[in-house]
N, C-alpha and C positions, 0 to 999 in steps of 0.2 A: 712298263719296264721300270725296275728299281733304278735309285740314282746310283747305286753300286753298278751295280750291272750295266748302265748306262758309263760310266767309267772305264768298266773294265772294258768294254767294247772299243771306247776312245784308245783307252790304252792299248787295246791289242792293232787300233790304224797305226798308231801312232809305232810301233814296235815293226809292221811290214810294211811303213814307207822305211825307217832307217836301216833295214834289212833288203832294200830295193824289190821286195817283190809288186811292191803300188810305184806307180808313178806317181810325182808331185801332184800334177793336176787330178789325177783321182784322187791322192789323198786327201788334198785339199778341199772338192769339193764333197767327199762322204765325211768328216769332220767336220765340216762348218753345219751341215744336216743334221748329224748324229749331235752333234755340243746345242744346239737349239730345242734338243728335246729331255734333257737333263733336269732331272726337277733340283730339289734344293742340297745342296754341298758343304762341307765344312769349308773353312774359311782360306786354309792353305791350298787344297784339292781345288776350289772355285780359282785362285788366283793363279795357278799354276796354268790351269785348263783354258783361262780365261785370256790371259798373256798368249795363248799359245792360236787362240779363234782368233784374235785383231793380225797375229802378224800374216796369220792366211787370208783376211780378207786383203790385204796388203798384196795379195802373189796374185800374178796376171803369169800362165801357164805360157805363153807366148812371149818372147824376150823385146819385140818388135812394141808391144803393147806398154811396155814398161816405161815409166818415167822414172828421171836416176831418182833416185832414195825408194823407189818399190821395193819391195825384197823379190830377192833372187832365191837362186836355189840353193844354195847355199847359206842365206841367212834362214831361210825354214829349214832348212837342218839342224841346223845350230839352233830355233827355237824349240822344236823337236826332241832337239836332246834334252836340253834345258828342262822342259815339262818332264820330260822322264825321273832328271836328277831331281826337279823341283819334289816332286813323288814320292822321292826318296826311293825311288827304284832303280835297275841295273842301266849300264849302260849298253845299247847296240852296237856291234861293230855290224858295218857291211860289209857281207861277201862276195864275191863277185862270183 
């Protein structure tokens, strides 16, 4: 897989968790998989994608497992978007 194409895939997790069709813990664990096989990136694209792989290792899908300062669901959200905007791409709303 091209590192484009590798991107675009991230990008298209990254677009149906903020869209709720992934749960957190899926998305988190098919993006920490998928970002580990990315070959080499432009500098903003690495750092965008790259911000975005530590704060999921950060996320325990179980609230019980969390120590305070883990991120929640809501701050991978907000990193989520972030990566998006970092992208310079659109933003997601969710629909319910």
């Amino acid at each position: 897989m091209s590192a484009a194409d590798g991107v675009d895939a991230l990008v298209g997790r990254i677009r149906s968790y903020l869209s709720g069709r992934t749960t957190a813990g899926d998305f988190v664990s098919h993006y920490q998989d998928d970002y580990k096989e990315l070959g080499r990136l432009d500098e903003v694209t690495f750092v965008a994608l790259d911000r975005l792989f530590f704060v999921c290792e950060d996320y325990y899908d179980d609230p019980a497992l969390r120590d305070p300062g883990d991120t929640d669901e809501d701050a991978l959200r907000t990193a989520a978007q972030r990566a998006l905007t970092d992208l310079g791409l659109s933003r997601v709303d969710r629909r319910g």
